[in-house]
mmCIF file of the N, C-alpha and C atoms, coordinates in Angstrom:
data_MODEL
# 
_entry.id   MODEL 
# 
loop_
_atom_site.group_PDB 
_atom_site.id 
_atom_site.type_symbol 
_atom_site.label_atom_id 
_atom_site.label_alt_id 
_atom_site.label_comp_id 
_atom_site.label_asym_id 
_atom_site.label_entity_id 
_atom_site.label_seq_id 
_atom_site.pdbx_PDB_ins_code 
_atom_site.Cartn_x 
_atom_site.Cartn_y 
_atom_site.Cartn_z 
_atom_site.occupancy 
_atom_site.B_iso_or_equiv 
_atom_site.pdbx_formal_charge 
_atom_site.auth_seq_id 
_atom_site.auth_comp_id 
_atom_site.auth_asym_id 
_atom_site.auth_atom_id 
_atom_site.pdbx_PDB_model_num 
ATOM 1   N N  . UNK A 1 1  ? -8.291  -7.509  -6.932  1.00 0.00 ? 1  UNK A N  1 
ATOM 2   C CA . UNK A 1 1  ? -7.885  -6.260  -6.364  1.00 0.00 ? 1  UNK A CA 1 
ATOM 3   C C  . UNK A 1 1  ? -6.727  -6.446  -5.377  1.00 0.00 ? 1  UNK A C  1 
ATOM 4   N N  . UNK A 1 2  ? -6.826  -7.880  -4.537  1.00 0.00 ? 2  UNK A N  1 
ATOM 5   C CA . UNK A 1 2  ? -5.601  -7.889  -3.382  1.00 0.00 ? 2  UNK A CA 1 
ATOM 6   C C  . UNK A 1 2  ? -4.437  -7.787  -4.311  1.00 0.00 ? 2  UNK A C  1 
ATOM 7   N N  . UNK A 1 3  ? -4.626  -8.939  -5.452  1.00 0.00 ? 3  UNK A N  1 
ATOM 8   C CA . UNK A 1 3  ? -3.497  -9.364  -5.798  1.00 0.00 ? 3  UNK A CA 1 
ATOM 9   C C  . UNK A 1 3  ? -3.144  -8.171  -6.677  1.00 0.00 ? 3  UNK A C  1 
ATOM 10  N N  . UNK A 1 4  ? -3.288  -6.865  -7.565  1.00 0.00 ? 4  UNK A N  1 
ATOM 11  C CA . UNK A 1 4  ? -2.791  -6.148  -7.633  1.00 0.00 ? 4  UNK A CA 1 
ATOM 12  C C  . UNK A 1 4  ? -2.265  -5.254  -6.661  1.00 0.00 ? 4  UNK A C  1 
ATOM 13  N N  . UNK A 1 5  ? -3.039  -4.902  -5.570  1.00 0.00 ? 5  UNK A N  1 
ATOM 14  C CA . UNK A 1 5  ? -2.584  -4.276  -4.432  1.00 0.00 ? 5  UNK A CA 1 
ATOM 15  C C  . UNK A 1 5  ? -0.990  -4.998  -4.031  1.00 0.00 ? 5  UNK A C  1 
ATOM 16  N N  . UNK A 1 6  ? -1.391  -6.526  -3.933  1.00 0.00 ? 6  UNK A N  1 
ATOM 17  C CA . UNK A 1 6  ? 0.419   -6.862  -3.970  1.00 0.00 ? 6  UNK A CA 1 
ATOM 18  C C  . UNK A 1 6  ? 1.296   -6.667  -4.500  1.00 0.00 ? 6  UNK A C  1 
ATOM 19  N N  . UNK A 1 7  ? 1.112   -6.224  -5.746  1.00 0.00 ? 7  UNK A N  1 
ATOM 20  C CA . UNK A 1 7  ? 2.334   -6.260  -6.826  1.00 0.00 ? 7  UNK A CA 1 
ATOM 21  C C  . UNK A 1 7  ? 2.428   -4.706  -6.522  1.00 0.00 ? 7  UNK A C  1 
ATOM 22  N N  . UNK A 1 8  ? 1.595   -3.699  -6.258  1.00 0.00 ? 8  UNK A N  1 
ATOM 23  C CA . UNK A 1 8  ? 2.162   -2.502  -5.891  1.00 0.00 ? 8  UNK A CA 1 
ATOM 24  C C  . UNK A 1 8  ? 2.950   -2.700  -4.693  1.00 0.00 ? 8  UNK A C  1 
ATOM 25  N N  . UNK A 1 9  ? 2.396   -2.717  -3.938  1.00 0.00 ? 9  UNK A N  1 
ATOM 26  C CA . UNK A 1 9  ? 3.719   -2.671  -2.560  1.00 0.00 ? 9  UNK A CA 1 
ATOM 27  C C  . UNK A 1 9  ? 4.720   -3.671  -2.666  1.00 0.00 ? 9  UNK A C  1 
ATOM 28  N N  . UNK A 1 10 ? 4.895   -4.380  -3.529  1.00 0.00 ? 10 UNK A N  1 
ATOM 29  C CA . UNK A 1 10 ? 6.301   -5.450  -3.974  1.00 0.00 ? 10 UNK A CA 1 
ATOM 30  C C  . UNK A 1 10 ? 6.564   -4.610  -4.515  1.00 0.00 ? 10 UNK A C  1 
ATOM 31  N N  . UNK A 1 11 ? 6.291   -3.575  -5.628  1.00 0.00 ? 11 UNK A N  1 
ATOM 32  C CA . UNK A 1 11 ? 7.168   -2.787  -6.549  1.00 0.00 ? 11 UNK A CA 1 
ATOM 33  C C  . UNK A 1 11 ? 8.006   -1.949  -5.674  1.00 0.00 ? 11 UNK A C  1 
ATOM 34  N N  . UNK A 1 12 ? 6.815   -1.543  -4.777  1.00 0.00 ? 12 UNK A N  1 
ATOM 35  C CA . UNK A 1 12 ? 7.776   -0.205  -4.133  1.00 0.00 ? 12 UNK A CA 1 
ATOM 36  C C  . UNK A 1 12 ? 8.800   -0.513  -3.068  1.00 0.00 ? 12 UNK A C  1 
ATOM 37  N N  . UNK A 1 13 ? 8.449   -2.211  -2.785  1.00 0.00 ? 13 UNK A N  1 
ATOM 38  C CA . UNK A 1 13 ? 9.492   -2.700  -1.801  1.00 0.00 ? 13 UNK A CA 1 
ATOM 39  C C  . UNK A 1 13 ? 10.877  -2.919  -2.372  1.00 0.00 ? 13 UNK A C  1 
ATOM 40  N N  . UNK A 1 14 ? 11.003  -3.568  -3.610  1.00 0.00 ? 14 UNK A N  1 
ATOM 41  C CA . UNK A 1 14 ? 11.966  -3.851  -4.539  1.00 0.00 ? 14 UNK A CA 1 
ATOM 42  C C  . UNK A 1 14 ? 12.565  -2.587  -4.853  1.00 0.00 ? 14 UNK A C  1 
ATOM 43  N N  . UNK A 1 15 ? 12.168  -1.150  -4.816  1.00 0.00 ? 15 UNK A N  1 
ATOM 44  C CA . UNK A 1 15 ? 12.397  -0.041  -5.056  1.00 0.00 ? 15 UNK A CA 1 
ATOM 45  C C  . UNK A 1 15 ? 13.513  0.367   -3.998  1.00 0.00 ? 15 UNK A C  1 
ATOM 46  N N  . UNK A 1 16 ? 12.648  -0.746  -2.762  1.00 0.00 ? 16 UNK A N  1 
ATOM 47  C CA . UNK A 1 16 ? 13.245  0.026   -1.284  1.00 0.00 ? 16 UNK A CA 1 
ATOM 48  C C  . UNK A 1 16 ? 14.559  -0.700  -0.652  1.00 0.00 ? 16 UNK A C  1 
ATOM 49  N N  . UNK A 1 17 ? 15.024  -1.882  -2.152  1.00 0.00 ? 17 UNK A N  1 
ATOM 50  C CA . UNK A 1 17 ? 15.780  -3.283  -1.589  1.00 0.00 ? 17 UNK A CA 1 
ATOM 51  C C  . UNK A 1 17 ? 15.681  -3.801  -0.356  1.00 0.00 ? 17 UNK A C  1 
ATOM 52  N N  . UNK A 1 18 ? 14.226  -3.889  -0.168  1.00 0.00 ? 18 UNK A N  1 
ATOM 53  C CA . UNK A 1 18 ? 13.395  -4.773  1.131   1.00 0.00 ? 18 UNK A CA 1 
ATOM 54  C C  . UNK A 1 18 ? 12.868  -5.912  0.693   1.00 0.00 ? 18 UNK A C  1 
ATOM 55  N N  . UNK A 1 19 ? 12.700  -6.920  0.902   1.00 0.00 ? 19 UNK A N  1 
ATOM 56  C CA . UNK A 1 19 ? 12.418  -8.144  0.449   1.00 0.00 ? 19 UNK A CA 1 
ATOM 57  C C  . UNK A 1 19 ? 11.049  -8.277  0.498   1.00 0.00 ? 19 UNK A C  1 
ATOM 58  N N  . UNK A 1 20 ? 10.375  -8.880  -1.130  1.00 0.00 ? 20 UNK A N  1 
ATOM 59  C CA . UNK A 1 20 ? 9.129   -8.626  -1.490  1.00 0.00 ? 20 UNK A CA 1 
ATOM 60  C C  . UNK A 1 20 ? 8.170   -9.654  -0.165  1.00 0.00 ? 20 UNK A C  1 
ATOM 61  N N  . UNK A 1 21 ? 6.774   -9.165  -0.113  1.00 0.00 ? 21 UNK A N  1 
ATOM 62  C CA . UNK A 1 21 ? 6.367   -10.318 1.184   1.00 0.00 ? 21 UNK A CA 1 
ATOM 63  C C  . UNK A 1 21 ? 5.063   -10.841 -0.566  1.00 0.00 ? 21 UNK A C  1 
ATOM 64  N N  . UNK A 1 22 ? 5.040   -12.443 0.114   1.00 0.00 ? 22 UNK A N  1 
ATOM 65  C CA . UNK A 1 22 ? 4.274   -13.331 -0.788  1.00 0.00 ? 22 UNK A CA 1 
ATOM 66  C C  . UNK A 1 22 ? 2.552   -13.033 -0.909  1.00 0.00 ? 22 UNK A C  1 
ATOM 67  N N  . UNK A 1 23 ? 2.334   -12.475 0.567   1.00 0.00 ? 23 UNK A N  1 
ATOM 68  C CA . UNK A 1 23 ? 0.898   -12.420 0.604   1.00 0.00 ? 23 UNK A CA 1 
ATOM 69  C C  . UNK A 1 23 ? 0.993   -11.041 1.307   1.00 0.00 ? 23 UNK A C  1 
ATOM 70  N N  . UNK A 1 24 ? -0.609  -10.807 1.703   1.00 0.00 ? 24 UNK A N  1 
ATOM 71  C CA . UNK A 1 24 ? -0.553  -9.881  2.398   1.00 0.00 ? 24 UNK A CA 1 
ATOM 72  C C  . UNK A 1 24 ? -1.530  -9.546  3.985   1.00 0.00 ? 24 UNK A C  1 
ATOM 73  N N  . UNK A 1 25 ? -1.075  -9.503  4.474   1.00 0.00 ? 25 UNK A N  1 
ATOM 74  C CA . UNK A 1 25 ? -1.875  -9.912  6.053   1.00 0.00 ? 25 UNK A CA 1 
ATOM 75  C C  . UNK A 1 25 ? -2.842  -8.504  6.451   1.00 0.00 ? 25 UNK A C  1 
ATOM 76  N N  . UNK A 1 26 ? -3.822  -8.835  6.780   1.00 0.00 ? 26 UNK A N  1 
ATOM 77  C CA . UNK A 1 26 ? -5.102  -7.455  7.058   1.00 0.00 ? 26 UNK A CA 1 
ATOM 78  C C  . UNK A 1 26 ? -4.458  -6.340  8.165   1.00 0.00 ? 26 UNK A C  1 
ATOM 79  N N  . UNK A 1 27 ? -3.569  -7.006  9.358   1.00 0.00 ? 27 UNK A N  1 
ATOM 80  C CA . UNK A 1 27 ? -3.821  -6.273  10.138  1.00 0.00 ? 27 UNK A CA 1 
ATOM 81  C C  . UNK A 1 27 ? -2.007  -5.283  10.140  1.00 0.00 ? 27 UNK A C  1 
ATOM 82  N N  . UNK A 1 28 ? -1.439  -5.785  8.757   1.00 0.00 ? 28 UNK A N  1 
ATOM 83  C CA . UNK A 1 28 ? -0.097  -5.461  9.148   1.00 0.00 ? 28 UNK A CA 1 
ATOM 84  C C  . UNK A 1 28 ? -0.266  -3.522  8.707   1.00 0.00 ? 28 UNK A C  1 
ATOM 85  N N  . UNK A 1 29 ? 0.640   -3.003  9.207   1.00 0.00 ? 29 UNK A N  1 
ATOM 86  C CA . UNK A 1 29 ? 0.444   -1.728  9.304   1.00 0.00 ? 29 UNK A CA 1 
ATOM 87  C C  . UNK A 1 29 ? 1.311   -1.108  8.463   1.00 0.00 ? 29 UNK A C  1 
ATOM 88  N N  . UNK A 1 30 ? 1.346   -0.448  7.434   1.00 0.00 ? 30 UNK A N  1 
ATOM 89  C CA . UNK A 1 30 ? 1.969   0.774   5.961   1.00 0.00 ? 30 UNK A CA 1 
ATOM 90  C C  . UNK A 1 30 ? 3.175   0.825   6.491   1.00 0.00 ? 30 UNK A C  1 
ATOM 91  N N  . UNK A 1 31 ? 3.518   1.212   7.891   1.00 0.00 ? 31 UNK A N  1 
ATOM 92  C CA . UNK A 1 31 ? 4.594   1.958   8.528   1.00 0.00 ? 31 UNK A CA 1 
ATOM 93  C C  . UNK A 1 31 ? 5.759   0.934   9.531   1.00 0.00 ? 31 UNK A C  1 
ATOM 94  N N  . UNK A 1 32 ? 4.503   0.702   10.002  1.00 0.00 ? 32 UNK A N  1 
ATOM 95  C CA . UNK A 1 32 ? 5.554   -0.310  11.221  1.00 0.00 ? 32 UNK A CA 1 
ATOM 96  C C  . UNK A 1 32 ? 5.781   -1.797  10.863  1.00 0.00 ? 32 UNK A C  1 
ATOM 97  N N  . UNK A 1 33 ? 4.920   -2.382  10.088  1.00 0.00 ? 33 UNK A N  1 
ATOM 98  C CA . UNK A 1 33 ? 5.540   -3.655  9.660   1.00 0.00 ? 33 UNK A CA 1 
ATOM 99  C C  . UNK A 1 33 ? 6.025   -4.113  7.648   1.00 0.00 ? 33 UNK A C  1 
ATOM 100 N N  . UNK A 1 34 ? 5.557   -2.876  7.083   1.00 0.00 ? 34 UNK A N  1 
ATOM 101 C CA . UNK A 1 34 ? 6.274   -2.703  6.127   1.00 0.00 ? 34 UNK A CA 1 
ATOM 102 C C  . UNK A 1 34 ? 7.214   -2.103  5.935   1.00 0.00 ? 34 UNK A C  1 
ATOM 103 N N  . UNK A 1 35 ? 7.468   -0.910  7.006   1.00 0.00 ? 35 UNK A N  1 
ATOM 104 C CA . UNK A 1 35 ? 8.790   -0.346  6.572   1.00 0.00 ? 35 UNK A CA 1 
ATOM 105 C C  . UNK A 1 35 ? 8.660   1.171   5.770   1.00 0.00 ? 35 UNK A C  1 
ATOM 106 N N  . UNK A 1 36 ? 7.063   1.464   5.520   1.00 0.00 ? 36 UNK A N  1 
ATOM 107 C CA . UNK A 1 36 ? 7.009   2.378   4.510   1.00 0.00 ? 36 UNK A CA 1 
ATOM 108 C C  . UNK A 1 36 ? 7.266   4.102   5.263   1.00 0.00 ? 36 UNK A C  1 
ATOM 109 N N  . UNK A 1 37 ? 7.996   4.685   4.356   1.00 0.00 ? 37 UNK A N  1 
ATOM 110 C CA . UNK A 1 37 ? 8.249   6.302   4.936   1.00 0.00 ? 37 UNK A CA 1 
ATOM 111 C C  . UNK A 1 37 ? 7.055   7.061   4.562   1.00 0.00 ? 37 UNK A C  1 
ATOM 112 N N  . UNK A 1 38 ? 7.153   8.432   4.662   1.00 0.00 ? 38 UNK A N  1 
ATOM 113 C CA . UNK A 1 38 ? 6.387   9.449   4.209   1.00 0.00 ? 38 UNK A CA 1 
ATOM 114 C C  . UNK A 1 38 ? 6.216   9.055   2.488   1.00 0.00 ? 38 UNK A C  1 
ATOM 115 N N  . UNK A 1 39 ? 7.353   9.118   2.314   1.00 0.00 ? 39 UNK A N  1 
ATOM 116 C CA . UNK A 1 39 ? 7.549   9.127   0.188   1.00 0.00 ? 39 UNK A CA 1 
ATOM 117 C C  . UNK A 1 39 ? 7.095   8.080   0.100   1.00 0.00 ? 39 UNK A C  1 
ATOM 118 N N  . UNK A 1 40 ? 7.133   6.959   0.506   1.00 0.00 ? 40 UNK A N  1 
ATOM 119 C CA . UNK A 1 40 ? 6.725   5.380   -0.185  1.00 0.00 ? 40 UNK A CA 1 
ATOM 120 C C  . UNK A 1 40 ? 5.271   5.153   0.664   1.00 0.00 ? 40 UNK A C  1 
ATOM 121 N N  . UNK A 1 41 ? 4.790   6.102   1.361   1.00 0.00 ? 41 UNK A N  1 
ATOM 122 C CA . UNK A 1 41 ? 3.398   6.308   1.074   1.00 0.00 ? 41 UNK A CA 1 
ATOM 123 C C  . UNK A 1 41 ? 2.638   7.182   0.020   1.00 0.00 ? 41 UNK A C  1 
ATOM 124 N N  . UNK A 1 42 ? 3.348   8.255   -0.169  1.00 0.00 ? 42 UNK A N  1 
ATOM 125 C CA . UNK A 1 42 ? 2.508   9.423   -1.306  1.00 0.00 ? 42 UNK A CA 1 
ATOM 126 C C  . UNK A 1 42 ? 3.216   8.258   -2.410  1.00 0.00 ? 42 UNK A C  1 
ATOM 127 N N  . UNK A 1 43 ? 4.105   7.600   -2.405  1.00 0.00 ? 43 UNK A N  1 
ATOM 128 C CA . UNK A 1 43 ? 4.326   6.736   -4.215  1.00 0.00 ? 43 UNK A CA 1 
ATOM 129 C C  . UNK A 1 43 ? 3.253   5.518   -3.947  1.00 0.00 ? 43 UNK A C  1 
ATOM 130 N N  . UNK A 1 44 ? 2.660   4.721   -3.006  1.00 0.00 ? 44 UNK A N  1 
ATOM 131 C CA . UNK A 1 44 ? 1.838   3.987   -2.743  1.00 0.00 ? 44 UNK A CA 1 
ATOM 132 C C  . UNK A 1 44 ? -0.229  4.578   -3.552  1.00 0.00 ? 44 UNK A C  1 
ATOM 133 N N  . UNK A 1 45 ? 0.120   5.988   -2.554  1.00 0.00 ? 45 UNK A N  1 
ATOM 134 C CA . UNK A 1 45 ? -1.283  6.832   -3.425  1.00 0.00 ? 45 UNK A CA 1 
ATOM 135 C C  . UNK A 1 45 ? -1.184  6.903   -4.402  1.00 0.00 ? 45 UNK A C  1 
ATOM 136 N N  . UNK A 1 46 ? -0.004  7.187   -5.478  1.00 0.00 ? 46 UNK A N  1 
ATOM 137 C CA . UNK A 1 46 ? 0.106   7.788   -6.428  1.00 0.00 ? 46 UNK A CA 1 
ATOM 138 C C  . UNK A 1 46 ? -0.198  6.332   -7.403  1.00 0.00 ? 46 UNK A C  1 
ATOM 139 N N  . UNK A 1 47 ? 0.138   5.576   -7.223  1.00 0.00 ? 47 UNK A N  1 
ATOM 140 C CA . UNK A 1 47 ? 0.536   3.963   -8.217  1.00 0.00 ? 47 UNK A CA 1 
ATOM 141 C C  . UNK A 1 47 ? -1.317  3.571   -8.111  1.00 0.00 ? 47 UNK A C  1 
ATOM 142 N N  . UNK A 1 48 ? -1.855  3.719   -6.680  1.00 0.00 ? 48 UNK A N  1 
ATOM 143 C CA . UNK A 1 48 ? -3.400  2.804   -6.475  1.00 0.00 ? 48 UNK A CA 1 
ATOM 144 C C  . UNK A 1 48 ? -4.020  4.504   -7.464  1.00 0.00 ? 48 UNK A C  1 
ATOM 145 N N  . UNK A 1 49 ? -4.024  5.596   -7.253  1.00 0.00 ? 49 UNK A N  1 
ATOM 146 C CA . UNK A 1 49 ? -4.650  6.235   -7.636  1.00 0.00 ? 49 UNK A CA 1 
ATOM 147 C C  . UNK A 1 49 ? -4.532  5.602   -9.095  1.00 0.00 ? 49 UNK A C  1 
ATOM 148 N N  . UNK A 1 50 ? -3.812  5.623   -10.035 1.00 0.00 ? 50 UNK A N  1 
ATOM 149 C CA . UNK A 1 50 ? -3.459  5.175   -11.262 1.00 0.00 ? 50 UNK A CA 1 
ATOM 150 C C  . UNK A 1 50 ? -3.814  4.122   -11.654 1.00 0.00 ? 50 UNK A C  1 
ATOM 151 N N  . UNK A 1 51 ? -3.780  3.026   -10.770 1.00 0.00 ? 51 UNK A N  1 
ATOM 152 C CA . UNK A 1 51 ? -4.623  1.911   -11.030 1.00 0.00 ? 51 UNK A CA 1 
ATOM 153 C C  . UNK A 1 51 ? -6.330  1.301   -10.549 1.00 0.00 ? 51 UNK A C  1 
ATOM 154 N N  . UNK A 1 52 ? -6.710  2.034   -9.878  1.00 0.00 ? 52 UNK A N  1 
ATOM 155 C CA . UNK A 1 52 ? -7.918  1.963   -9.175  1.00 0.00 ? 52 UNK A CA 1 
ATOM 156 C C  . UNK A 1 52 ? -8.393  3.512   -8.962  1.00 0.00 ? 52 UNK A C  1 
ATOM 157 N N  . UNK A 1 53 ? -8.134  4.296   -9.286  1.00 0.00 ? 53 UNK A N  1 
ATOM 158 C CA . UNK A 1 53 ? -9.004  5.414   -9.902  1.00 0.00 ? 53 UNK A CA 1 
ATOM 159 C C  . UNK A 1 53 ? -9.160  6.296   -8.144  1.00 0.00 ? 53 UNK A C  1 
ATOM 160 N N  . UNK A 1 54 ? -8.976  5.572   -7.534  1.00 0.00 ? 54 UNK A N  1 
ATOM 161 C CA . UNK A 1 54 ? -9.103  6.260   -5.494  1.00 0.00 ? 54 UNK A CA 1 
ATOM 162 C C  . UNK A 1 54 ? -7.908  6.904   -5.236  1.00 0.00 ? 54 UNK A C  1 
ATOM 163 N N  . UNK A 1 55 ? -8.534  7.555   -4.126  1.00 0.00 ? 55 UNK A N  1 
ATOM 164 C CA . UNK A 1 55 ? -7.603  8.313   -3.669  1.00 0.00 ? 55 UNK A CA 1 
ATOM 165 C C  . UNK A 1 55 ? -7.866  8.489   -1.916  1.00 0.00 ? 55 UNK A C  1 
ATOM 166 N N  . UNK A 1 56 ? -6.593  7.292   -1.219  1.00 0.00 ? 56 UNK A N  1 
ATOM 167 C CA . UNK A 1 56 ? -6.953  6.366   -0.437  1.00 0.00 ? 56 UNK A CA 1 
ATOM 168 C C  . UNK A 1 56 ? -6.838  7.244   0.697   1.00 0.00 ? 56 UNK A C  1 
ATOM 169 N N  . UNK A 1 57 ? -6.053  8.104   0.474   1.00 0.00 ? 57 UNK A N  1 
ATOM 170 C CA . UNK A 1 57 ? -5.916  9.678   1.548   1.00 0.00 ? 57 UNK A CA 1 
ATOM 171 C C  . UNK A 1 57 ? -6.645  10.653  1.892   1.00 0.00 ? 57 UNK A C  1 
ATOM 172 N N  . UNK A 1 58 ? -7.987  10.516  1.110   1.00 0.00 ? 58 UNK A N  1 
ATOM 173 C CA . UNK A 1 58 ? -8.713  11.647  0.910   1.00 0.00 ? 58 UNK A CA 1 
ATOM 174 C C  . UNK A 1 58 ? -9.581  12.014  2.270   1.00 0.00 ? 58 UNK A C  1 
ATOM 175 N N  . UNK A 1 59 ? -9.867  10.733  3.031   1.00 0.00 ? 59 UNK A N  1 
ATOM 176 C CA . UNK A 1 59 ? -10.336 10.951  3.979   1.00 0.00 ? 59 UNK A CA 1 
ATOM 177 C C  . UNK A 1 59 ? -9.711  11.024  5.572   1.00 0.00 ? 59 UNK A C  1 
ATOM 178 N N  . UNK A 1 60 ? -8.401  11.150  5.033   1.00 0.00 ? 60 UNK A N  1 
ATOM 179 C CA . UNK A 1 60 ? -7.344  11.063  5.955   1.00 0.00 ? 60 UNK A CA 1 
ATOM 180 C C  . UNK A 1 60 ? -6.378  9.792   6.004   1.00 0.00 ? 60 UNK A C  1 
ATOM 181 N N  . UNK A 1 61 ? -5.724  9.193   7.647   1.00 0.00 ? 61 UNK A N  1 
ATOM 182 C CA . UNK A 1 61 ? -4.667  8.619   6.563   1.00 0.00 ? 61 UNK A CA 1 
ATOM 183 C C  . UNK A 1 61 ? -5.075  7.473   6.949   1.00 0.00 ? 61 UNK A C  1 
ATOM 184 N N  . UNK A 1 62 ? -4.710  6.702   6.503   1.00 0.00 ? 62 UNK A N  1 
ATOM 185 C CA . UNK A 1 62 ? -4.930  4.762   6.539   1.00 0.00 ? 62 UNK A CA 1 
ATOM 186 C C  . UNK A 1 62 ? -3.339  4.438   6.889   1.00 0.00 ? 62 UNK A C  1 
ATOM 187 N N  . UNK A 1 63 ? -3.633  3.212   7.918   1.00 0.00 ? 63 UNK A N  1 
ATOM 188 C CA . UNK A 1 63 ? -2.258  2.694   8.582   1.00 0.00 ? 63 UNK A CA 1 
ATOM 189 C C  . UNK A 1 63 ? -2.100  1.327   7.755   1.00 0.00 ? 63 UNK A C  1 
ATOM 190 N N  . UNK A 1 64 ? -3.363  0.611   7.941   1.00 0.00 ? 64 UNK A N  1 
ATOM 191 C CA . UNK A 1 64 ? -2.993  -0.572  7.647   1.00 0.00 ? 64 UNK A CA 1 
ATOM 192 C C  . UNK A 1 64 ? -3.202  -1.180  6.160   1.00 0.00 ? 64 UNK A C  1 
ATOM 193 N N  . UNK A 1 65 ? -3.304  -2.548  5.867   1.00 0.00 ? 65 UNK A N  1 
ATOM 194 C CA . UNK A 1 65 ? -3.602  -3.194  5.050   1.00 0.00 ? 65 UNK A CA 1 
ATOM 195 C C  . UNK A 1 65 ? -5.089  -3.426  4.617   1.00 0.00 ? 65 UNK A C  1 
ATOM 196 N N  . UNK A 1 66 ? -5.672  -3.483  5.949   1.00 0.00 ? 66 UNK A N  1 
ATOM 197 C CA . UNK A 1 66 ? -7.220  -3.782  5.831   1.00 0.00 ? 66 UNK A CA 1 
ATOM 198 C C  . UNK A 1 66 ? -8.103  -2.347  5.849   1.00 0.00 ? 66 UNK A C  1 
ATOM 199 N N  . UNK A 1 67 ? -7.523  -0.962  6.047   1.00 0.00 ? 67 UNK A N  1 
ATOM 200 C CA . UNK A 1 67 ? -7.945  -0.021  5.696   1.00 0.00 ? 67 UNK A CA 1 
ATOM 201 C C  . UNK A 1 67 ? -8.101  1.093   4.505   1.00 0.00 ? 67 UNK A C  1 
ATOM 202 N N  . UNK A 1 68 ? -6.568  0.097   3.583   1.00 0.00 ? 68 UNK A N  1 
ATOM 203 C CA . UNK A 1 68 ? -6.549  0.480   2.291   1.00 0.00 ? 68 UNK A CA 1 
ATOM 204 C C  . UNK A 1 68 ? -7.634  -0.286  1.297   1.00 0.00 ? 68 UNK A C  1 
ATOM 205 N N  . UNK A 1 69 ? -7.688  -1.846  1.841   1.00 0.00 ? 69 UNK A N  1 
ATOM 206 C CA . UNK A 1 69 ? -8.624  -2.302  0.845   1.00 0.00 ? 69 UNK A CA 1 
ATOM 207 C C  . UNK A 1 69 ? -10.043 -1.894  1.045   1.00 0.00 ? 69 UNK A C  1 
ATOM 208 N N  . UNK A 1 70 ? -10.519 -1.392  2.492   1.00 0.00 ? 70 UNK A N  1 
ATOM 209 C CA . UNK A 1 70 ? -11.823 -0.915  2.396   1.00 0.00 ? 70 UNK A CA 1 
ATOM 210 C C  . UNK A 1 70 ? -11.943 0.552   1.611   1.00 0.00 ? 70 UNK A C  1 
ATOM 211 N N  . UNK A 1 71 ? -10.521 1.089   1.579   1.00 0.00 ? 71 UNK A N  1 
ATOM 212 C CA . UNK A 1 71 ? -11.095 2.336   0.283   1.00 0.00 ? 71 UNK A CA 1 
ATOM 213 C C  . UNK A 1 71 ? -10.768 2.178   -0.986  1.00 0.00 ? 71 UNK A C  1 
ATOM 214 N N  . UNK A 1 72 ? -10.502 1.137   -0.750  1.00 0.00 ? 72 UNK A N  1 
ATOM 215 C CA . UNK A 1 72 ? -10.846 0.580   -2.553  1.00 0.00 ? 72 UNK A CA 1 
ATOM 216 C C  . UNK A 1 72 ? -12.017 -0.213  -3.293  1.00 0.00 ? 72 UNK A C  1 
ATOM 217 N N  . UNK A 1 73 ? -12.711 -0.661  -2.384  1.00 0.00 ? 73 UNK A N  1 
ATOM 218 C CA . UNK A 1 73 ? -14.374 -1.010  -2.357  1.00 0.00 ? 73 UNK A CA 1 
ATOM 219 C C  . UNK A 1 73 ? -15.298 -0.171  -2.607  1.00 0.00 ? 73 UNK A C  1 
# 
């Protein structure tokens, strides 16, 4: 599950000509240490909804890394 979760936010980084990161750290945050906007969060929901069937917004919003993978559990 991480390691697809990586290849989504590499896609959308490569999208963003931001340089892909190798791993992915629990506490880094959607916004402030990825870089992600409003849009490259709803394209973030939109890609996990499609691949993991969730819908990681539903209960409001998630900042980090380690709050997306607990709504994918």
């Amino acid at each position: 599950m991480e390691n697809k979760l990586l290849c989504i936010i590499n896609e959308i980084l490569e999208i963003k000509k931001e340089k892909k990161v190798d791993k992915l750290t629990l506490e880094w945050s959607l916004r402030d240490d990825l870089g992600f906007t409003s849009f490259d969060l709803a394209e973030l929901t939109v890609r996990i909804e499609d691949e993991f069937d969730v819908d990681i917004f539903e209960d409001g919003l998630v900042d980090t890394i380690s709050e997306v993978i607990a709504k994918l559990k």
